[in-house]
Structure formats: C-alpha cells, structure tokens
N, C-alpha and C positions, 0 to 999 in steps of 0.2 A: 490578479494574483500572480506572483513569479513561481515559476516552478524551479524550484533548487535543485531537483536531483530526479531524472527516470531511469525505472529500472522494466527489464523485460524477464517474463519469470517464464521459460515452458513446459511444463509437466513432462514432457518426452526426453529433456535432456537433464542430463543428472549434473547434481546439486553438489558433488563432491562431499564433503563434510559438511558443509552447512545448510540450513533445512531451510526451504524458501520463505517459510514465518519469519527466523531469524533475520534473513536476508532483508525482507517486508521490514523487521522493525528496525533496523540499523538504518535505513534510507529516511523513514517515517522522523527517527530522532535527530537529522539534518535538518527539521522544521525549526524554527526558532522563532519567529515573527510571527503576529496573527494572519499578517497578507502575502503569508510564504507557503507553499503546499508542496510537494512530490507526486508526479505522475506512475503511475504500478500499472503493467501491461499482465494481465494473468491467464491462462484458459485451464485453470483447474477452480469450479466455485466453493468448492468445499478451504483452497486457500482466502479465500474471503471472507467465509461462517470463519474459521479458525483466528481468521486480524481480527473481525469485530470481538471476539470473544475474549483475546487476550488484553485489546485495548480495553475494555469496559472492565475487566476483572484488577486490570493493577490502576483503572481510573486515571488513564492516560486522553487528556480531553482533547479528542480530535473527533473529526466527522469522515468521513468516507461517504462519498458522490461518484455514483454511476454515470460515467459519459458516453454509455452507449460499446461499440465493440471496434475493432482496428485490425484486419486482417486476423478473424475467426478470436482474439484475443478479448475479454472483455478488460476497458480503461476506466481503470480507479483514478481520481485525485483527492488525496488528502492531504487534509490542512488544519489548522488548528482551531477549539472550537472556541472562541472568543466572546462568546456571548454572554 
C-alpha cells in the first residue's frame, strides 16, 4: 500500500481553528486509490471513537487498522475499503 499523506495529531498542542477530526478527514479524502492509505499518528482514543463514527455515519468506505503505537502515540493507517 502507498501511504499518501501522514499526519501527526497531539492532544497537548493546539489545533488553532481547526479540530483534529477535521484535520483527520481532510488527509483521509487524499485517498483515492483502493491501494493508497494515509498514516494518522494520535494519542487522544476518544479521536479515533469520534473518525470511526463520522466515517460510518456519512458511509465513507474506509477501514482503519491498528499498527500498534510510535513513540507513546497510537498508528492508524487508513485506506480505502475495497471489497
């Protein structure tokens, strides 16, 4: 899979205007390809209940894959769910 775009998200620094969901899905909509995904670096989990929740509700077919964690940060890669 290529990764097209990471993003590093940290609950401690601020977001300025824009809310790290927004942030989360503006990278997520650089997928285009079924074998193209974006890597999401986060240590807040409740930004992760909150992506699966908007992705499932506007039926945006992607998957989100747990790759374990990267310097206290747990690594999303999502991709498109092609099946």
């Amino acid at each position: 899979m290529k990764i097209v775009e990471k993003v590093k998200l940290d609950k401690l620094d601020s977001c300025g205007s824009r809310s790290p969901l927004s942030i989360m899905l503006d990278v997520i909509r650089k997928i285009k390809e079924c074998d193209e995904g974006v890597e999401i670096l986060i240590n807040d989990y409740d930004w992760l209940l909150s992506l699966r929740y908007v992705l499932k509700i506007n039926d945006l077919k992607m998957k989100i894959e747990e790759k374990g964690k990267e310097d206290n940060f747990l690594k999303l890669e999502v991709s498109r769910d092609c099946t």
